[in-house]
PDB file of N, CA, C and O in Angstrom:
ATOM      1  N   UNK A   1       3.078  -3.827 -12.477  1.00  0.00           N
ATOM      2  CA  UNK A   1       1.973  -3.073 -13.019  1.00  0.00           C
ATOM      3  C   UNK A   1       0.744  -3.167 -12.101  1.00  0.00           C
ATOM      4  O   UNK A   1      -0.027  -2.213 -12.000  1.00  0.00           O
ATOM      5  N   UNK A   2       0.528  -4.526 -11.311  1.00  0.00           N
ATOM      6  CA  UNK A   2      -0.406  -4.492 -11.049  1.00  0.00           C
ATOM      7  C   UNK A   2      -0.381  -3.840  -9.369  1.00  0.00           C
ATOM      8  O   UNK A   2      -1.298  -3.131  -8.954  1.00  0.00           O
ATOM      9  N   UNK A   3       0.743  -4.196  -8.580  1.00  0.00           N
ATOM     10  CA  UNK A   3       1.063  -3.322  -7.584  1.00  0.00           C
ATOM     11  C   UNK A   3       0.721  -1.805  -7.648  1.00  0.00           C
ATOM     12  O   UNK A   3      -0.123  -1.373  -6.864  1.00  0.00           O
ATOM     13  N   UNK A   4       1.374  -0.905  -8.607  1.00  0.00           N
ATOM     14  CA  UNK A   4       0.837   0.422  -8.984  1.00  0.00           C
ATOM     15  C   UNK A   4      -0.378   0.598  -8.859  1.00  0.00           C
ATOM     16  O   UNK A   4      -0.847   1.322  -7.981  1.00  0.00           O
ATOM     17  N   UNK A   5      -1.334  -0.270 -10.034  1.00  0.00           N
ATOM     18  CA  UNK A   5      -2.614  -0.480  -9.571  1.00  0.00           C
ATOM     19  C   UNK A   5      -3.509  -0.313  -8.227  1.00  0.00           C
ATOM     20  O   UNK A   5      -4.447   0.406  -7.883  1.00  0.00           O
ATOM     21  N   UNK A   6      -2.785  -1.278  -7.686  1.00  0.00           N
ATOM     22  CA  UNK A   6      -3.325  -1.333  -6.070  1.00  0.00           C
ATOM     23  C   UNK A   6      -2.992   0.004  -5.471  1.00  0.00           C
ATOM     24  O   UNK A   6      -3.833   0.880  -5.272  1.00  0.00           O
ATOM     25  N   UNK A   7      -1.539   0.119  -5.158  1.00  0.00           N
ATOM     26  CA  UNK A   7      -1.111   1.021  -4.774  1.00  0.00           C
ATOM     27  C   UNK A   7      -2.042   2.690  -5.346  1.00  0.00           C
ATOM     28  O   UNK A   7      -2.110   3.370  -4.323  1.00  0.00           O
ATOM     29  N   UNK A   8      -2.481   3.207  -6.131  1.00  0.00           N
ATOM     30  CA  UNK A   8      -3.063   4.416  -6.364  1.00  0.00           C
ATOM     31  C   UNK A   8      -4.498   4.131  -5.514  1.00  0.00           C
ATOM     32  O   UNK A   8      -4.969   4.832  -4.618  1.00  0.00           O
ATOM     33  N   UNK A   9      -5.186   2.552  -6.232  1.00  0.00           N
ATOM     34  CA  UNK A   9      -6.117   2.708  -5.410  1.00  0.00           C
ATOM     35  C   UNK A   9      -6.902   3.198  -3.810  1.00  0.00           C
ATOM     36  O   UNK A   9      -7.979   3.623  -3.391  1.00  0.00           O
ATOM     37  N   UNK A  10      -5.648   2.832  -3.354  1.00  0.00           N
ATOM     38  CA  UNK A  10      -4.935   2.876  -1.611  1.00  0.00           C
ATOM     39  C   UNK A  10      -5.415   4.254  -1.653  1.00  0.00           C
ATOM     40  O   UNK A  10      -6.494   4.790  -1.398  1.00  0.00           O
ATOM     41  N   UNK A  11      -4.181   4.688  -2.089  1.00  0.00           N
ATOM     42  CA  UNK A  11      -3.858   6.055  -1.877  1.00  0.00           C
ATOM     43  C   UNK A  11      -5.297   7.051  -1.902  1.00  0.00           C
ATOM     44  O   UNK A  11      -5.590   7.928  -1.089  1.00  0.00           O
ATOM     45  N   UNK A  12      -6.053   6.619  -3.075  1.00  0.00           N
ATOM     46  CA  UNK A  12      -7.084   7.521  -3.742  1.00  0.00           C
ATOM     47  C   UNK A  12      -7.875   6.778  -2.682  1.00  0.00           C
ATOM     48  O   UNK A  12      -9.025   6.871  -3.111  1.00  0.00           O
ATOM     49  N   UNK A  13      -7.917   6.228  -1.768  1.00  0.00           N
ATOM     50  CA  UNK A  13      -9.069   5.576  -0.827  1.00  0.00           C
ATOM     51  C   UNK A  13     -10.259   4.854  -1.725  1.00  0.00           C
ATOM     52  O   UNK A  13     -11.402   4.939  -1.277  1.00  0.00           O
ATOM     53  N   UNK A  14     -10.027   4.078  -3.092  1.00  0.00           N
ATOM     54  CA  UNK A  14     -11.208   3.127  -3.666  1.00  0.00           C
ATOM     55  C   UNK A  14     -10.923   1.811  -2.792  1.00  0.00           C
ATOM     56  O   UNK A  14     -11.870   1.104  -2.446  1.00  0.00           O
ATOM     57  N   UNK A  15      -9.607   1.496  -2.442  1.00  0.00           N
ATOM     58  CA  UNK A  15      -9.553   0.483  -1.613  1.00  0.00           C
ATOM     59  C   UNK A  15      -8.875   0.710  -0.840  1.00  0.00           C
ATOM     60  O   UNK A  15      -8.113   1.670  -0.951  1.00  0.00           O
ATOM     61  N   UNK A  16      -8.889  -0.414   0.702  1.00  0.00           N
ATOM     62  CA  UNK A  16      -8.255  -0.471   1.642  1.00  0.00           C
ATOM     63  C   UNK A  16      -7.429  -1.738   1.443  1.00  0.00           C
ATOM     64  O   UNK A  16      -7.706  -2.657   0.672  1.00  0.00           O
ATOM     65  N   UNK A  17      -6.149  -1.632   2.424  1.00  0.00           N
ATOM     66  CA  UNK A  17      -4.965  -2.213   1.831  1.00  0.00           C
ATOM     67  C   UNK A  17      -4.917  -3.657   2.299  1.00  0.00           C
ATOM     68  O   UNK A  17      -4.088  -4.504   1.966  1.00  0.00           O
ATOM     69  N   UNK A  18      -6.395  -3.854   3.490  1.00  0.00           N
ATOM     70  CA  UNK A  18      -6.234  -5.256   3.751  1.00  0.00           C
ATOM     71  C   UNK A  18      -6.854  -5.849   2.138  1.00  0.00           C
ATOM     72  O   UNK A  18      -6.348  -6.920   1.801  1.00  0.00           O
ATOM     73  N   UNK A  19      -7.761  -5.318   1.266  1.00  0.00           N
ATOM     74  CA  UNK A  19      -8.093  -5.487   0.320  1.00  0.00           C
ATOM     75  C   UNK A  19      -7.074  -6.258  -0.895  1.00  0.00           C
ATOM     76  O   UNK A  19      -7.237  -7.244  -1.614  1.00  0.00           O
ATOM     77  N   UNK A  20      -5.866  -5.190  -0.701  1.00  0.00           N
ATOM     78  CA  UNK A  20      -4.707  -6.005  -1.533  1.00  0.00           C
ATOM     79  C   UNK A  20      -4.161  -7.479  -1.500  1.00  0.00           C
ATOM     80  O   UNK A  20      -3.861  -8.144  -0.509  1.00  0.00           O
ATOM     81  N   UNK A  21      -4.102  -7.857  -2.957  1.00  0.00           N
ATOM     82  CA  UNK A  21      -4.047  -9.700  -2.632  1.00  0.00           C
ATOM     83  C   UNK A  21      -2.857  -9.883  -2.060  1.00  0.00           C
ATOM     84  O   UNK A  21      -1.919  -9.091  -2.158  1.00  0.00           O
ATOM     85  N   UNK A  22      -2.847 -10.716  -1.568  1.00  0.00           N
ATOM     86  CA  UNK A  22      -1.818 -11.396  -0.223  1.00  0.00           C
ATOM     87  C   UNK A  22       0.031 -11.129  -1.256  1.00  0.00           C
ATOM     88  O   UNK A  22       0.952 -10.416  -0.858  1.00  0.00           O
ATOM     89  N   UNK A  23       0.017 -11.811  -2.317  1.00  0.00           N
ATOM     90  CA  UNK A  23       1.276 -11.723  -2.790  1.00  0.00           C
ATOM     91  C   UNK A  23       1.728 -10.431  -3.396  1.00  0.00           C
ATOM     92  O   UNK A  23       2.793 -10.427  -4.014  1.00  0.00           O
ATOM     93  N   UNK A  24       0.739  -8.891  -3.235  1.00  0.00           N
ATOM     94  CA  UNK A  24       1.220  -8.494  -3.717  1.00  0.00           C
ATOM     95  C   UNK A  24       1.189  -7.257  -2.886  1.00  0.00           C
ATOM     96  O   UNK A  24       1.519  -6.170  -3.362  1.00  0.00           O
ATOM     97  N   UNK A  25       0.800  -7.403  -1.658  1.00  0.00           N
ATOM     98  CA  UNK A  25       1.059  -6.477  -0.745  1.00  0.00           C
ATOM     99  C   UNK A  25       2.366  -5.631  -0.300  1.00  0.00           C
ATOM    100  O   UNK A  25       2.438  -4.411  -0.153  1.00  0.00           O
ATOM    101  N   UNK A  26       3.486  -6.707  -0.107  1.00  0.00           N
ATOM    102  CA  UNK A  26       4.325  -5.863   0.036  1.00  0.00           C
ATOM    103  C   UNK A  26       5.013  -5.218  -1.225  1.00  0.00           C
ATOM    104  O   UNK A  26       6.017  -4.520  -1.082  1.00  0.00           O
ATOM    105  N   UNK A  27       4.666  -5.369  -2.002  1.00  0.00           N
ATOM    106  CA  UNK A  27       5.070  -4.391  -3.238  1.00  0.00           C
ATOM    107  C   UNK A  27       4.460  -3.401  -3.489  1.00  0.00           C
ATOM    108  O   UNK A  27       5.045  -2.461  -4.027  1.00  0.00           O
ATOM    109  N   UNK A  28       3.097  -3.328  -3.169  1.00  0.00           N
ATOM    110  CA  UNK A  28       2.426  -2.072  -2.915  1.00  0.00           C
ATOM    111  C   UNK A  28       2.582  -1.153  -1.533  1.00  0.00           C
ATOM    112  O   UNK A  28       2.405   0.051  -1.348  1.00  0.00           O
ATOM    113  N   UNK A  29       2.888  -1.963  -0.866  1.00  0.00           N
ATOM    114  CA  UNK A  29       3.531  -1.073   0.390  1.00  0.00           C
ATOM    115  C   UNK A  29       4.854  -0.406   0.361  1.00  0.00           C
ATOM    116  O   UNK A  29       5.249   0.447   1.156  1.00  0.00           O
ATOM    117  N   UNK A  30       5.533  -0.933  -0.725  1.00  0.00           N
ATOM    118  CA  UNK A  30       6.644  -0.331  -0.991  1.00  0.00           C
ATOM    119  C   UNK A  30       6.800   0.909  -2.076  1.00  0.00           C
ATOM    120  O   UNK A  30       7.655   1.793  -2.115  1.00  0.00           O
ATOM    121  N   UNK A  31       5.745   0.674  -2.882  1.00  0.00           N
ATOM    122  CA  UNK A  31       5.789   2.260  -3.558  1.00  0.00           C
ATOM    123  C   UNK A  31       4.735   3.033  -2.685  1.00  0.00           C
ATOM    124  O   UNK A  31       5.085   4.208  -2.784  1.00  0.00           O
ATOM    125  N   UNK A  32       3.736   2.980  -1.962  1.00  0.00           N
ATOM    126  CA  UNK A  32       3.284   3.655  -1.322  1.00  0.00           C
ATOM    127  C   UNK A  32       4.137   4.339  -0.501  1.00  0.00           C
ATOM    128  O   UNK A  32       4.039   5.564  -0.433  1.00  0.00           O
ATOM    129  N   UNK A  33       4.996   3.720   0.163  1.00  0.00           N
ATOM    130  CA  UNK A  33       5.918   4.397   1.132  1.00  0.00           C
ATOM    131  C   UNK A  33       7.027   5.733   0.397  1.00  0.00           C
ATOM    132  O   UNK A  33       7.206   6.923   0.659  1.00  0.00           O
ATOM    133  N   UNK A  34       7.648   4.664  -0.727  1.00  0.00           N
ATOM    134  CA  UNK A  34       8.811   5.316  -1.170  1.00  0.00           C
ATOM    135  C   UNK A  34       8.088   6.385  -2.482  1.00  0.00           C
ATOM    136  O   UNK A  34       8.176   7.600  -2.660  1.00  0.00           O
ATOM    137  N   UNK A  35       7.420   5.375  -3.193  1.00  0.00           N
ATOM    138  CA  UNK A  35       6.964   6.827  -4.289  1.00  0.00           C
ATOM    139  C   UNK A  35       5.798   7.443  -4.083  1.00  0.00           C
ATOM    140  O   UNK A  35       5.612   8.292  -4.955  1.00  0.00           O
ATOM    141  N   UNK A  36       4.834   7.371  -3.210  1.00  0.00           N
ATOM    142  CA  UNK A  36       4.108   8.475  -2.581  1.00  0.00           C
ATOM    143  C   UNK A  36       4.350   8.829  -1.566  1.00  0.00           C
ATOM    144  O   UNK A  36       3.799   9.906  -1.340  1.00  0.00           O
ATOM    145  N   UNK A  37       5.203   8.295  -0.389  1.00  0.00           N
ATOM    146  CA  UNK A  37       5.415   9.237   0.642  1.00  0.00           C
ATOM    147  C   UNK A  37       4.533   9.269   1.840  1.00  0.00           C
ATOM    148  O   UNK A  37       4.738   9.758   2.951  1.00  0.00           O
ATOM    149  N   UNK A  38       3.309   8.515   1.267  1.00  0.00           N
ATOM    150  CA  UNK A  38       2.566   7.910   2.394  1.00  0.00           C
ATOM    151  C   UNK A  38       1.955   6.585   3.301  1.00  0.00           C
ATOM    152  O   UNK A  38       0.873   5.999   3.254  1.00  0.00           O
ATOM    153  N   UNK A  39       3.562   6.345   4.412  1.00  0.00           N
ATOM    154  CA  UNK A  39       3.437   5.372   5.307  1.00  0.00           C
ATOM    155  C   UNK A  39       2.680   5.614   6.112  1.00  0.00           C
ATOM    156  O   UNK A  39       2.934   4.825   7.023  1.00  0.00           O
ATOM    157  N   UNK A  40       1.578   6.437   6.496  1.00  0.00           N
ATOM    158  CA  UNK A  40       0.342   6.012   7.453  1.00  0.00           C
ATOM    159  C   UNK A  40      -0.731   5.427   6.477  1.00  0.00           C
ATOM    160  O   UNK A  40      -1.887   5.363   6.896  1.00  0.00           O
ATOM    161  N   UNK A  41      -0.457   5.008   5.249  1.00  0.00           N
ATOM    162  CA  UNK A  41      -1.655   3.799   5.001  1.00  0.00           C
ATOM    163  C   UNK A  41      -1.545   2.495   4.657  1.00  0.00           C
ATOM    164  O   UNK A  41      -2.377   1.763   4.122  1.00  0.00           O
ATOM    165  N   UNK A  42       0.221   2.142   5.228  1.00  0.00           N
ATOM    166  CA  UNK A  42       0.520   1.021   5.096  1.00  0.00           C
ATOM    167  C   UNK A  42       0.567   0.382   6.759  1.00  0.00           C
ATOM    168  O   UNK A  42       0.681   1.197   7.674  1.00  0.00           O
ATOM    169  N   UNK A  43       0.490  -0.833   7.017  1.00  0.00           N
ATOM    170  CA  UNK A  43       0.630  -1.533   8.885  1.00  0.00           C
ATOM    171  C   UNK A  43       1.603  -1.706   9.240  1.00  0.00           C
ATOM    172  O   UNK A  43       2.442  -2.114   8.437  1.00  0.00           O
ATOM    173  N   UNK A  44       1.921  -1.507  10.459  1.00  0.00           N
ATOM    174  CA  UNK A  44       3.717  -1.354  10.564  1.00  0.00           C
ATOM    175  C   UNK A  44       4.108  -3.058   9.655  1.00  0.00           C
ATOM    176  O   UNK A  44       5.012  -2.987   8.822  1.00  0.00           O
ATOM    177  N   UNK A  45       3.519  -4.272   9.828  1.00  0.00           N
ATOM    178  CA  UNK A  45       3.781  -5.342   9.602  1.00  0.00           C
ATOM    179  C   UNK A  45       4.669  -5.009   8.596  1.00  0.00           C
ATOM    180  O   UNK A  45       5.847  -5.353   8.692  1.00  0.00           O
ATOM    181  N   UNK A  46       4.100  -4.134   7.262  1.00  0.00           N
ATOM    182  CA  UNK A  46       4.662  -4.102   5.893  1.00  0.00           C
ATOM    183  C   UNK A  46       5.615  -2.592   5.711  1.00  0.00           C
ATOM    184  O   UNK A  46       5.608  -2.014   4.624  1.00  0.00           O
ATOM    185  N   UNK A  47       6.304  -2.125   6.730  1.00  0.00           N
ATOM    186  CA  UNK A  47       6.802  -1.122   6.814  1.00  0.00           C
ATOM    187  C   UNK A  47       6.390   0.205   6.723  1.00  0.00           C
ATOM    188  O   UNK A  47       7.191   0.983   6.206  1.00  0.00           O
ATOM    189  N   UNK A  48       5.115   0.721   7.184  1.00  0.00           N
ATOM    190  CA  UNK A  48       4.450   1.705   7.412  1.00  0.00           C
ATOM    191  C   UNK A  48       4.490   2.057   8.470  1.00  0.00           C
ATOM    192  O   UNK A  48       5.523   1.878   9.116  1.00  0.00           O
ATOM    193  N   UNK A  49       3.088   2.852   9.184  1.00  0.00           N
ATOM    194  CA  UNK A  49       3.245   3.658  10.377  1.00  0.00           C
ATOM    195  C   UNK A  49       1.577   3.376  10.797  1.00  0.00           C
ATOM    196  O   UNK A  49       1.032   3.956  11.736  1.00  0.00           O
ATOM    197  N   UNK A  50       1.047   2.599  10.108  1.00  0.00           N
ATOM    198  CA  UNK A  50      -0.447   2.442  10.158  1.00  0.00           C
ATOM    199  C   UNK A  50      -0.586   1.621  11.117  1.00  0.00           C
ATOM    200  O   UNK A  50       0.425   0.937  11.269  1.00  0.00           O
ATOM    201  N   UNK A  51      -1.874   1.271  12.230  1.00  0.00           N
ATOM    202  CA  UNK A  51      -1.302   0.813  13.167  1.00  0.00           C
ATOM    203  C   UNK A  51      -2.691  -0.491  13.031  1.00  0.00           C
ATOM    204  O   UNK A  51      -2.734  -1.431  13.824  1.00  0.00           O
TER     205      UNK A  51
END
């Protein structure tokens, strides 16, 4: 739940993703990628395209 959270925030630009807390980053990098479709706002570190 709280990944989603993060994750829209991202997306909607209220936050940036170094912003996201440490344990729950890659779970928000993972619906960012897969259920929005947008890997340029994740760092390649966490499987994106963001650099």
């Amino acid at each position: 739940m709280m990944a989603m959270l993060f994750a829209c925030r991202v997306v909607e630009e209220r936050t940036k993703f170094d912003q996201v807390p440490r344990l729950l980053k890659q779970q928000v990098a993972d619906i960012i990628i897969k259920d929005f479709g947008m890997p340029e706002l994740v760092p390649a570190e966490f499987g994106g395209t963001a650099e």
